[in-house]
Structures are given as C-alpha cells and as structure tokens.
C-alpha positions, -999 to +999 in steps of 0.1 A: +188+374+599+160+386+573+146+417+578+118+411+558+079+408+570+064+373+565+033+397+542+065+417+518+072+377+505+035+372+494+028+407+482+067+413+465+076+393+428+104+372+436+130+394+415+119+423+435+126+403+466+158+388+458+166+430+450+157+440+485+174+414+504+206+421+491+200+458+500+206+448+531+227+416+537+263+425+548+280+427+576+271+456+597+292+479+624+278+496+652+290+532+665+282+525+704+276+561+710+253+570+688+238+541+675+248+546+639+250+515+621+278+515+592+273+482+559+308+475+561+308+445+534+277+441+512+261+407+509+275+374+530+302+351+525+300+316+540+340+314+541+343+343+561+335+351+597+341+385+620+373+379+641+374+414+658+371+454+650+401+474+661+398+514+658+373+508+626+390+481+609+366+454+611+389+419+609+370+387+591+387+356+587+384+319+567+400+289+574+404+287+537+417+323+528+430+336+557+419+371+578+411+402+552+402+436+568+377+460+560+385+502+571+346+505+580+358+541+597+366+550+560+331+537+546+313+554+574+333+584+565+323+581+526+361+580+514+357+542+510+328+520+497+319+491+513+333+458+493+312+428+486+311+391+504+318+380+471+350+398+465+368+392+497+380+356+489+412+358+463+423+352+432+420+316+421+452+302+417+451+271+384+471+245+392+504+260+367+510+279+397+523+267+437+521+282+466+537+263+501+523+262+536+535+285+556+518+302+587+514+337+591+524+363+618+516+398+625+545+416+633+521+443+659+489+416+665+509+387+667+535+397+694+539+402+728+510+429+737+542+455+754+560+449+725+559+480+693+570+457+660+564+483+635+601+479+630+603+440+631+593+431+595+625+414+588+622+393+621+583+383+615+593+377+580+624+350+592+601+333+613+572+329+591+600+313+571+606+289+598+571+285+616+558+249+610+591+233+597+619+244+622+602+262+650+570+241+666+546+255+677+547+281+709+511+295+714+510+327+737+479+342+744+477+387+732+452+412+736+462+434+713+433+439+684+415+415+701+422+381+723+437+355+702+461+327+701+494+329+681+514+302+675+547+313+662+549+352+676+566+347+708+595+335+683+602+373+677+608+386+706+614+359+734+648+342+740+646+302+729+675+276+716+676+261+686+708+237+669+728+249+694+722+284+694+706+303+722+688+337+705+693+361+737+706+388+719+684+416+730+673+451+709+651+482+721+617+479+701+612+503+675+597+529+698+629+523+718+616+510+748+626+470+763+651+446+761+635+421+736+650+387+725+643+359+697+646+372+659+643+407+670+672+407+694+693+391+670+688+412+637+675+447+650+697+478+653+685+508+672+706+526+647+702+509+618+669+489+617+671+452+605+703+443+595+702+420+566+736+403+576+723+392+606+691+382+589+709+357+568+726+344+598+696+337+615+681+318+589+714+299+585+715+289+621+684+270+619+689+254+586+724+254+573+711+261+537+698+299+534+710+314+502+712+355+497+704+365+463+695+399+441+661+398+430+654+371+401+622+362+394+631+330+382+654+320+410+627+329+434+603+309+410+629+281+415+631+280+458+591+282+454+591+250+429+616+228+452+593+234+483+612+267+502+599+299+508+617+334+504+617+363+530+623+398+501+632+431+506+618+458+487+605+493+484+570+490+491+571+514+518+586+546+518+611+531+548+621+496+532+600+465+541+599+431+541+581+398+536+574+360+528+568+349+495+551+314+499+541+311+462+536+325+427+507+328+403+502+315+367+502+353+357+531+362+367+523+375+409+532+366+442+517+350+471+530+369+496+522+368+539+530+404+546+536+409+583+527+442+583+489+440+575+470+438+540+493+462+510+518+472+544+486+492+559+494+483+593+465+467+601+453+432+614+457+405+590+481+404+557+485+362+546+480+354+514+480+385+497+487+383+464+512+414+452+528+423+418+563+422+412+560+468+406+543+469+441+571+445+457+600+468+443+623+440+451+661+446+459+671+414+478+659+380+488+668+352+512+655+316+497+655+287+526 
C-alpha cells in the first residue's frame, strides 16, 4: 500500500521520494483500544509474511528462513527499535559450511494447547532430532499463539509406538498439572527435570546408534558432516536448556532450532538461529 498522493510523485525529485516511502514501509501493529499504530519492522521483505501477534510479539515467517519474532510491545514502549525487512533474513551460510534438514518444534506453540512445556526442552529437542526421518508426520491442530498446524508436536506429549516400544510413560507438566505421555513422559522428572539418561534412551530406542559425548566442537562438527544432527545441553539459561544443532557455519557458529523461542526468549518461533559456541555454554551432547 503507498501512502503517497498521485500530485507528491510529480511535484517530489525522485531521491526525495524514494526517502519518504521508506519512512513509512514496514509492517505496522495496531493497539485495538486506542487506535495507536506501532512500525514494528521498517521497510518490507518479500521472504517474510505475518504469521500471528501474541501479547506484542508480532510472529513473521518464510518458507526459506523460517518464523523470526519481533517484541513490537517493546518498540511501542521505546526500549526496543524497530529492526529492518532487510535484516530479518540470516546470515548467509558459503558452501564450507552444512547445515541438515530438520523440522522445527516449539516446545509451548507447538504442543498440545493444555499442555505447559516450559520444562520440555529436552523432549522437543529429541524429537526435532527424529521428526522427518524416524517419526512421520502427525499434524494436530493448536490454538495457542495463534491457529496453526504442527506436524511433529503431538510426539511430546501423546503416547505412540515405535520399534517396539510403546512411550506411555506419563510426567506432570512443568506447572505440575496432567498425565502427559510421548518424549515428555519418558524423560521428565517432577523432581528432577529432564533426565539426560533417559534422554539417551529415548533416542536409542528409535535408532540404535545415539552416542553421548562431552562437548567437542569437532566431534559435533563430525555428526553434522556424516548427515546427523545433535540435541546439546548447555547454560544458556540460568536453569540449563537444551537444543538441536542441525548445522555449523564457516566461522566457526551453530545452526541451532531452539525450542524455546529466538536466544531462549520464550516466544514463538526459534529455527535456524544461528548461536555462538560462548552463548551455547555447552556441557553435553547427544549425536544421532
């Protein structure tokens, strides 16, 4: 949409044109109550389009870079600027580096709409792992940040069989409430959290070949290289977390789907971030 009169474009030099119509092209967010209208991201993108707003995190996603979020509550606020189109799209990886396919859940927007996963990295994370090459494809419709599809998050929570092994195993979520099966069943302690023992077993039940390792950059390097992907533990979060490295960069980062939203913020979104080896704080990783 232009918001420029058919007589500014005759009477305005085309330098000074170009100037006023990125003044105003972004991506805009409405306050329904009073009408105040907040430039969340500056300029437009033709990879991304808007996916949803939840509590002032405005959600944009690309077929080609995955769903980025945007605190628009923050810019309306003044403690954050708005970013540009331009910027939202990520580093681009040269071909030195690899990064393998692997889909992308949302431990809380992914899951069963009842269900709290602030504590289910390590499940999400195992799955992720799994999605697309052991575990087909389940869609399940939630509400939660906005109607979607996801294919792979029923796999956390809901009971299912695989090689023999039926995941009924049931945990409290992390607000203590339910019975919940699948990866969280299986590996969460109401007590204890995510118990990595039990992680390693669940991988191992669907594939036979999991390996447990202390962080090594070039072993990870290594599982990336012969086409696996590597769920890590580290300290990026005052409490421990987890998630999926699908790939590494020529300068030495990681490709990382973090379950838990963009840099752990617990918000919408989270594939394909790329993260530094300092921010991980690795202590332990599972290659499969």
């Amino acid at each position: 949409m232009s918001l420029d009169r058919p007589a500014d474009k005759v009477r305005t030099a085309p330098a000074a044109a170009a100037r006023q119509a990125d003044s105003v092209a972004g991506t805009y967010l409405a306050d329904a109550s009073t009408g105040r209208r907040t430039r969340a991201v500056t300029g437009l993108s033709s990879d991304f389009r808007l996916a949803g707003v939840d509590r002032g995190v405005l959600r944009v996603a690309s077929d080609r870079f995955g769903d980025k979020t945007v605190n628009a509550a923050a810019i309306a606020q003044g403690t954050a600027t708005a970013p540009a189109a331009s910027g939202l799209a990520p580093r681009v990886v040269r071909p030195m580096a690899r990064t393998n396919s692997a889909a992308f859940v949302n431990q809380i927007y992914d899951t069963r709409d009842a269900f709290d996963g602030r504590g289910s990295c390590a499940s999400t994370s195992a799955v992720m792992d799994l999605a697309g090459y052991q575990l087909a494809a389940s869609p399940i419709t939630v509400n939660y940040g906005g109607t979607h599809v996801t294919n792979y998050g029923r796999y956390v929570t809901d009971a299912y069989t695989y090689n023999g092994t039926t995941f009924n195993r049931t945990a409290p979520d992390y607000s203590g409430n339910g019975a919940w099966a699948g990866a969280h069943g299986w590996m969460y302690d109401p007590q204890l959290g995510n118990v990595w023992s039990r992680l390693f077993d669940y991988l191992n039940r669907h594939t036979g070949w999991a390996q447990e390792n202390g962080w090594d950059a070039a072993w990870v390097r290594h599982q990336i290289d012969i086409g696996n992907l590597v769920v890590v533990a580290g300290n990026m979060t005052s409490a421990g977390h987890m998630v999926l490295i699908k790939g590494y960069t020529d300068d030495g980062q990681w490709i990382v789907n973090d379950p838990f939203g963009p840099w752990t913020n617990g918000g919408p979104g989270g594939e394909g971030m790329t993260y530094s080896t300092a921010y991980l704080q690795p202590t332990q990783v599972w290659g499969n």
